[in-house]
C-alpha positions in Angstrom: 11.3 23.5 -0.8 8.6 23.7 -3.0 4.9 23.0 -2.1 5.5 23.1 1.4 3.8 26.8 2.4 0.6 24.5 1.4 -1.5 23.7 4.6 -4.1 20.6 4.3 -7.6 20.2 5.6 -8.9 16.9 5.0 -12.8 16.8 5.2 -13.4 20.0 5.4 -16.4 21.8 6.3 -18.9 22.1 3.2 -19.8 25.4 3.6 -21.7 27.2 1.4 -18.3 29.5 1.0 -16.2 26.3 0.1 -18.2 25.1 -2.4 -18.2 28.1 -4.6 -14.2 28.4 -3.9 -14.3 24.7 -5.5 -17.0 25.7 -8.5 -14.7 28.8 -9.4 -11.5 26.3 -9.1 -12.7 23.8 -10.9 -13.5 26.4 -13.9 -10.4 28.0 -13.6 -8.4 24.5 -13.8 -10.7 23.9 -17.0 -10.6 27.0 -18.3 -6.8 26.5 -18.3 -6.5 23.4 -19.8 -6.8 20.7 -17.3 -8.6 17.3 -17.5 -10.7 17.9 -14.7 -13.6 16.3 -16.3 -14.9 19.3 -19.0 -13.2 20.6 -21.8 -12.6 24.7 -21.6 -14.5 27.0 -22.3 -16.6 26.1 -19.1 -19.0 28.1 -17.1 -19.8 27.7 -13.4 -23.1 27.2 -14.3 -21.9 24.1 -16.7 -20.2 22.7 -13.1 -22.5 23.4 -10.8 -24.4 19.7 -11.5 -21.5 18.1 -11.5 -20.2 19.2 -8.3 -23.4 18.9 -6.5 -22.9 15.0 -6.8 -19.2 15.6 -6.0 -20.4 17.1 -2.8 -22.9 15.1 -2.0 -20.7 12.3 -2.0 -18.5 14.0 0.0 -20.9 15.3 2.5 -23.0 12.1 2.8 -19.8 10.1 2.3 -18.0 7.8 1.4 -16.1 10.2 -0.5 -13.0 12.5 0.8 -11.9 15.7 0.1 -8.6 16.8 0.8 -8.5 20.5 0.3 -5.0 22.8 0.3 -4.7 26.2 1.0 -1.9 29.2 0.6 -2.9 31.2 3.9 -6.2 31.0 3.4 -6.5 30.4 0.0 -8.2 27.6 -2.0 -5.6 26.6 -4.0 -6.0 22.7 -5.0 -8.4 20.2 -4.1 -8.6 16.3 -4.5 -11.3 14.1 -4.0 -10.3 10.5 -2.1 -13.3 8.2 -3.8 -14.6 5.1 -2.5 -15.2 2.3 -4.4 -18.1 1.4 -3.1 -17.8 -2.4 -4.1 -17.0 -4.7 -1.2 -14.4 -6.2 -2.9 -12.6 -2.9 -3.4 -12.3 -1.7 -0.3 -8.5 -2.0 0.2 -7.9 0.8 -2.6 -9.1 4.3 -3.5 -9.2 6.5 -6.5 -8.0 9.8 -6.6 -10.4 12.1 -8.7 -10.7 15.9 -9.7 -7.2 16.7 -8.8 -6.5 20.1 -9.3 -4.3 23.3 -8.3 -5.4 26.8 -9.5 -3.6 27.6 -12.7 -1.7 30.9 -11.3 0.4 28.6 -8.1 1.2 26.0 -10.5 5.2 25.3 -10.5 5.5 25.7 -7.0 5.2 21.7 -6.6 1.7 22.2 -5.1 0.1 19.3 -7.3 2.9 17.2 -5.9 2.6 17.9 -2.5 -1.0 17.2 -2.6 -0.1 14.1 -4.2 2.2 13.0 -1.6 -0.4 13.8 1.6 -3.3 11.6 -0.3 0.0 9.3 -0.3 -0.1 9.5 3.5 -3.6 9.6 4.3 -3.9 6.2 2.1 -1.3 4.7 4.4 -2.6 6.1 7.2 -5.9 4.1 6.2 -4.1 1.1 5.5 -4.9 1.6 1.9 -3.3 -1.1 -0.3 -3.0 1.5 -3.5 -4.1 4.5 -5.2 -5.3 4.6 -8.2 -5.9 7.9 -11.0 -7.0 8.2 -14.2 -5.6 10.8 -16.3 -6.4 12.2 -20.2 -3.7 11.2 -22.1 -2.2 13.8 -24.6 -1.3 16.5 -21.8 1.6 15.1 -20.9 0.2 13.9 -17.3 1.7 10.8 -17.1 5.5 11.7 -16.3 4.0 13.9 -13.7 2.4 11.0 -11.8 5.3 8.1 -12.7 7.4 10.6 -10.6 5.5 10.5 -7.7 6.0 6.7 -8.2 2.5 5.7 -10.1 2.9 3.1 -12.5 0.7 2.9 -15.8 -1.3 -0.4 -15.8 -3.6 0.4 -19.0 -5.6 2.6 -21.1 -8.4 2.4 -22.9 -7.9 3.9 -26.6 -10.2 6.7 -27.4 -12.4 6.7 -24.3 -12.5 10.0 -24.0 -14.4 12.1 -27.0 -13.6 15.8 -26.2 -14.4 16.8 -29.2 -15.5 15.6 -33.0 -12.2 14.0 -33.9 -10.4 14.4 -31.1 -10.4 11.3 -28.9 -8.3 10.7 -26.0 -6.9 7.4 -24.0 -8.1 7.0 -21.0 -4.8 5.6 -18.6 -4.9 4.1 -15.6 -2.1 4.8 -13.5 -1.8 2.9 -9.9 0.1 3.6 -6.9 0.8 0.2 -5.0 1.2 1.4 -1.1 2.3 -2.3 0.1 0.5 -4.8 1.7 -2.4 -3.9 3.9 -2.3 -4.3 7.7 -4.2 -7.4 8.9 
């Protein structure tokens, strides 16, 4: 079956080693065309800022990171993001979700998908929640993996002069939370 020679860690160590696998996967995933918050070409030195608040939400919480490896490779990532609004605490957002351009196809982005799936239950999550760029075809992936869209907002996203993108919300209802 597809995806399942991929082995998760979640909160993984911060090493100094792991954080520049995630740098040079997050340019890759760019570089290749994915919405992972830049638009390719991107540098590791165009990151760098932006995961240094990634990790230090990670490392000084509240934020997750659920990391997935081929043998011991750093292969996809996804960050499990707190709300941090008391009135949200019964539902996370999934953010940065990526898997390395060159293992794509082997149903790693759904498998990772599936295990935040099970860590959310396992925290008595209510839902899941992920925004994704439309015009990349995204959405299918995530409506088969049983997310629902529940808006957009029209051209929120400027990549470039001209080219603005929808923002959509897509939500994953895990079922009522445990009292």
């Amino acid at each position: 079956m597809a995806g399942v020679n991929l082995r998760f860690v979640l909160d993984p160590d911060l090493t100094p080693e792991l954080r520049e696998q995630i740098i040079a996967l997050w340019v890759d995933v760019t570089n290749a065309g994915g919405a992972v918050g830049f638009v390719a070409p991107v540098t590791e030195a165009e990151v760098r800022p932006m995961a240094a608040t990634t990790f230090a939400a990670i490392s000084d919480g509240p934020d997750r990171l659920l990391a997935g490896y081929e043998g011991d490779r750093l292969v996809g990532i996804l960050i499990i993001a707190d709300n941090q609004f008391h009135l949200k605490t019964h539902w996370r957002v999934l953010k940065r979700v990526m898997v390395h351009p060159d293992t794509q196809g082997r149903g790693h982005g759904a498998a990772m998908m599936r295990e935040a799936e099970r860590i959310g239950r396992e925290l008595g999550l209510a839902a899941l929640h992920v925004t994704v760029r439309d015009g990349l075809g995204l959405g299918g992936f995530y409506e088969r993996l049983g997310y629902r869209e529940v808006g957009r907002l029209p051209g929120a996203l400027r990549l470039a002069a001209g080219d603005d993108r929808d923002e959509v919300f897509m939500w994953l209802d895990l079922g009522p939370v445990a009292a």
